[in-house]
C-alpha positions in Angstrom: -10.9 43.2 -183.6 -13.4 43.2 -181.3 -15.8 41.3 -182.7 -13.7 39.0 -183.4 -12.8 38.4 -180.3 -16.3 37.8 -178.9 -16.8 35.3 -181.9 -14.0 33.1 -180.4 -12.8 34.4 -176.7 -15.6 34.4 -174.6 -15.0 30.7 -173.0 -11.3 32.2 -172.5 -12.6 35.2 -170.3 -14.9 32.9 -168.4 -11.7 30.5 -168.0 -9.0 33.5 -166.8 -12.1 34.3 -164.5 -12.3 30.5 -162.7 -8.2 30.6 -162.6 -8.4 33.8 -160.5 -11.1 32.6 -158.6 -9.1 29.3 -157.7 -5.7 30.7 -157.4 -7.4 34.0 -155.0 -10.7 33.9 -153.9 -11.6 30.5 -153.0 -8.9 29.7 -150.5 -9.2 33.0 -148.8 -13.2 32.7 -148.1 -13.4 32.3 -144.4 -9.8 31.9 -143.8 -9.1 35.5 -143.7 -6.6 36.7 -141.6 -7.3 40.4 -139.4 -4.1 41.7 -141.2 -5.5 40.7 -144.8 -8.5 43.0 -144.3 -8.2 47.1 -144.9 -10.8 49.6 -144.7 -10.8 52.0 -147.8 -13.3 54.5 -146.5 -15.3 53.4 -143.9 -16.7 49.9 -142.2 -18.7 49.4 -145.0 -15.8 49.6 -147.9 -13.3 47.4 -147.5 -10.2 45.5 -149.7 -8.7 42.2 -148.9 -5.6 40.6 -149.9 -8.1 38.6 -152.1 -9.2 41.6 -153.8 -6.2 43.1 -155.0 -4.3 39.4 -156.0 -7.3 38.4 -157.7 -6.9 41.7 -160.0 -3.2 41.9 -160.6 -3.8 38.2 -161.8 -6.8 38.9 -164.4 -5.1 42.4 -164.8 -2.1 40.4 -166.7 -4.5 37.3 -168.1 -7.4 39.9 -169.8 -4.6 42.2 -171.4 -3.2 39.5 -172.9 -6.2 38.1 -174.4 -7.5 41.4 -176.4 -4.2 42.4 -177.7 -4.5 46.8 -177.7 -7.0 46.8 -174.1 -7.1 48.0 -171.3 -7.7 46.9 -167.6 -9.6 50.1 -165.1 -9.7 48.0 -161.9 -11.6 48.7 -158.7 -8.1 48.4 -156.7 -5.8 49.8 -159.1 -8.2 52.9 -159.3 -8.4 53.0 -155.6 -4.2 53.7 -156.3 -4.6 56.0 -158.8 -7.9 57.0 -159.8 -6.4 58.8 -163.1 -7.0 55.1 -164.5 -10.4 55.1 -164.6 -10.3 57.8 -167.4 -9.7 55.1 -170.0 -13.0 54.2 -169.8 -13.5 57.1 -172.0 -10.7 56.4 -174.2 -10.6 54.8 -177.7 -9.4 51.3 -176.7 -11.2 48.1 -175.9 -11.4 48.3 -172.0 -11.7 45.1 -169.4 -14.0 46.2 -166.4 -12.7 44.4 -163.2 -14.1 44.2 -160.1 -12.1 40.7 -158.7 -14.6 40.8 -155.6 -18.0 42.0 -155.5 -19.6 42.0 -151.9 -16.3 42.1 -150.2 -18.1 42.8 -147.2 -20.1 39.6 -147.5 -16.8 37.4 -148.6 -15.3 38.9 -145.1 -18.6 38.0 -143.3 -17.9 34.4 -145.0 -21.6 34.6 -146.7 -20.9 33.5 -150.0 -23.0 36.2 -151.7 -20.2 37.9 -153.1 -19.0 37.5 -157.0 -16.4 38.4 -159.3 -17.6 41.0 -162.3 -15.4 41.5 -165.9 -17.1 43.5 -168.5 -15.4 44.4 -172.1 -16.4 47.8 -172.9 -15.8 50.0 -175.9 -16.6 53.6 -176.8 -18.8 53.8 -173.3 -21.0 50.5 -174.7 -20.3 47.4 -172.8 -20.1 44.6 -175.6 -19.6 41.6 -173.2 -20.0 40.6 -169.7 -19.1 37.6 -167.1 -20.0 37.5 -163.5 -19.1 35.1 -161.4 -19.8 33.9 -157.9 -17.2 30.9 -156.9 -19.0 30.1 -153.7 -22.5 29.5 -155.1 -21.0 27.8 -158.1 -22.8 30.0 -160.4 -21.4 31.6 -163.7 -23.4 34.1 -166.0 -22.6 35.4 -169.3 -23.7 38.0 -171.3 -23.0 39.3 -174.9 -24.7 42.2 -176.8 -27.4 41.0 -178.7 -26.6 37.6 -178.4 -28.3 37.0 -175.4 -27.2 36.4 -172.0 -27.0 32.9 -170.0 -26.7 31.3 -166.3 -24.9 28.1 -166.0 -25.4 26.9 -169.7 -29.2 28.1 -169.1 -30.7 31.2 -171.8 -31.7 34.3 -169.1 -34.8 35.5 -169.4 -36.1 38.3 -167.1 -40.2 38.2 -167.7 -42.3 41.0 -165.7 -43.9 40.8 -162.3 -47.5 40.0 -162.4 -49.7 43.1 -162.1 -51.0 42.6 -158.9 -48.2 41.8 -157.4 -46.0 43.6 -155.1 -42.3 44.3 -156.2 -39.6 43.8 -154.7 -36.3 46.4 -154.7 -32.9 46.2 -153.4 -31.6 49.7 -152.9 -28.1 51.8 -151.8 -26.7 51.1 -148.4 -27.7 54.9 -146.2 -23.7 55.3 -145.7 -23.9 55.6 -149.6 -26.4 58.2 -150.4 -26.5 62.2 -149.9 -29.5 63.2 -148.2 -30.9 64.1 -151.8 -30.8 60.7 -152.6 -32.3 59.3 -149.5 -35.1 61.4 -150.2 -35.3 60.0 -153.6 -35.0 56.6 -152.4 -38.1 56.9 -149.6 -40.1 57.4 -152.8 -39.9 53.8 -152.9 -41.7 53.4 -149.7 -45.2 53.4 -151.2 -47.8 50.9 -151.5 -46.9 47.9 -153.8 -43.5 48.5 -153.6 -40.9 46.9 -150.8 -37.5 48.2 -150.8 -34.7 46.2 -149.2 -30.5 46.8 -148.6 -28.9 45.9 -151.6 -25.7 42.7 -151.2 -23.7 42.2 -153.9 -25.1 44.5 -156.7 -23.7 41.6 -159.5 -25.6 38.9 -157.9 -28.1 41.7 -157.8 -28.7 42.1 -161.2 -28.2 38.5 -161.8 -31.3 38.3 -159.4 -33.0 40.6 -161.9 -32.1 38.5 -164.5 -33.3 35.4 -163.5 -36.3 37.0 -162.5 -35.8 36.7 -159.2 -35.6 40.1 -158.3 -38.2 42.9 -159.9 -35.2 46.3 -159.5 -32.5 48.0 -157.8 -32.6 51.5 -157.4 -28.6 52.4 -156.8 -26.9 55.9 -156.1 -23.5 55.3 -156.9 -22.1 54.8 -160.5 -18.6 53.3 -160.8 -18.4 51.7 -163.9 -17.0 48.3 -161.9 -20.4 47.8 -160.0 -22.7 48.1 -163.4 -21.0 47.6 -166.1 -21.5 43.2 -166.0 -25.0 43.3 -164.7 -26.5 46.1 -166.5 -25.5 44.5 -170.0 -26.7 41.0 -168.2 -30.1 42.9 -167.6 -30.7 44.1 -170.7 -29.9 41.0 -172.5 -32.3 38.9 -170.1 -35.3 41.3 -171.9 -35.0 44.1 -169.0 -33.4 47.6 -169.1 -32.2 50.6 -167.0 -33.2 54.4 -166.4 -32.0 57.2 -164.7 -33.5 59.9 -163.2 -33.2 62.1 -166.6 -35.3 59.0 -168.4 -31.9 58.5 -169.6 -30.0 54.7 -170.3 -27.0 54.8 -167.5 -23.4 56.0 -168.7 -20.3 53.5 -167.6 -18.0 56.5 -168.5 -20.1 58.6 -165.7 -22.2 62.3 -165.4 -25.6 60.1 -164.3 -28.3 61.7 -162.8 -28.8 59.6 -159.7 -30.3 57.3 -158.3 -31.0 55.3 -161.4 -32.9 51.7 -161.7 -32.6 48.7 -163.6 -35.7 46.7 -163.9 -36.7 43.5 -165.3 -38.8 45.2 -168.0 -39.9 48.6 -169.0 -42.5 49.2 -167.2 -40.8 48.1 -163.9 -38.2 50.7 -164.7 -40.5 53.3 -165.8 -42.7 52.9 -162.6 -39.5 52.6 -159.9 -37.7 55.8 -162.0 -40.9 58.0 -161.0 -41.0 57.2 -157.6 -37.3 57.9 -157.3 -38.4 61.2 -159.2 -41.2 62.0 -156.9 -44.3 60.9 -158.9 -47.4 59.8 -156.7 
């Protein structure tokens, strides 16, 4: 079924994605009233009335394309985080995050994007991101590649000499075990910088734009779209175990994804603690 399905419905998803984005998203960016802003858990997590219409909507328009899914939303989780379970289950799941970088949407920066991945038995299969502001749509299907407005993604490595460049976990996200991880980064040849939206993150590292992220949180919503967008651009993703990351969770953190193997090899041991 779902095979299928990716044979014929990926211009559909990409489609539901752009109606959200136009009937939600768009005409909220800077026209955001103070009441149509809530903090979830701090300054630095925060939902809008964008957010959650922008997921009921693609909530109702994904289900209906893959006849058997499931939807595990950021917002709907946030509700009842029994939800997220399902990512676990035996059904096709649709991974939703309706706005990525909400903090930068409230800001009125238009780095912020909207992330659906199609997921099933913990293997994302499919993946769309999209960032209405910047008019820039990315695709991504397993082992059929992965493309950026019409164009074929291809990651490449950094040159040898050169210094690389890696967007890391806001502080207010990390325990202090993981900040310690993450100052293993501040070594020469390496420089670290705060992460924005981490889909137009990994799009970065996709394009090859961006060398690798070294993140400490794992909800499936963040990763799913860009690590499958990664690994199709010729790149890949470790955690600290050496292992690939888990959507369904149990990660040893922080993890990396790189634009090739060697990048992620060389970022997962300074997270580790190798000289």
């Amino acid at each position: 079924m779902i095979e299928e399905f990716l044979t014929h419905g990926v211009r559909e998803v990409e489609e539901a994605l752009r109606k959200a984005a136009a009937a939600e998203v768009t005409p909220r960016f800077r026209q955001l009233a103070a009441g149509d802003i809530v903090e979830k858990t701090g300054p630095h997590d925060m939902v809008t009335v964008a957010d959650r219409r922008a997921e009921e909507q693609l909530t109702t328009d994904l289900a209906a394309l893959l006849p058997g899914s499931v939807v595990v939303g950021e917002e709907a989780v946030h509700a009842d985080p029994s939800r997220y379970e399902a990512i676990s289950g035996d059904a096709p799941v649709w991974i939703v995050d309706p706005v990525d970088g909400t903090r930068q949407f409230v800001n009125g920066d238009p780095g912020f994007c909207m992330l659906v991945a199609l997921a099933l038995d913990g293997e994302v299969r499919a993946s769309w991101t999209y960032a209405p502001a910047l008019d820039q749509f990315a695709v991504a299907v397993r082992g059929k590649g992965a493309w950026w407005n019409g164009q074929r993604l291809t990651s490449g490595s950094p040159r040898p000499d050169a210094e690389i460049e890696v967007a890391t976990s806001h502080p207010d996200f990390t325990t202090e075990e993981q900040k310690r991880a993450l100052l293993g980064l501040r070594t020469p040849g390496v420089r670290p910088r705060p992460c924005g939206s981490a889909g137009l993150e990994y799009l970065a590292i996709a394009r090859g734009e961006l060398d690798a992220v070294a993140f400490s949180w794992e909800l499936a919503w963040d990763h799913a779209a860009g690590l499958l967008l990664v690994e199709e651009a010729g790149g890949t993703d470790l955690t600290l175990t050496g292992e690939r990351f888990r959507i369904a969770g149990g990660n040893s953190l922080p993890f990396t994804a790189a634009r090739d193997a060697a990048t992620a090899r060389r970022v997962a041991g300074l997270l580790g603690g190798d000289a």
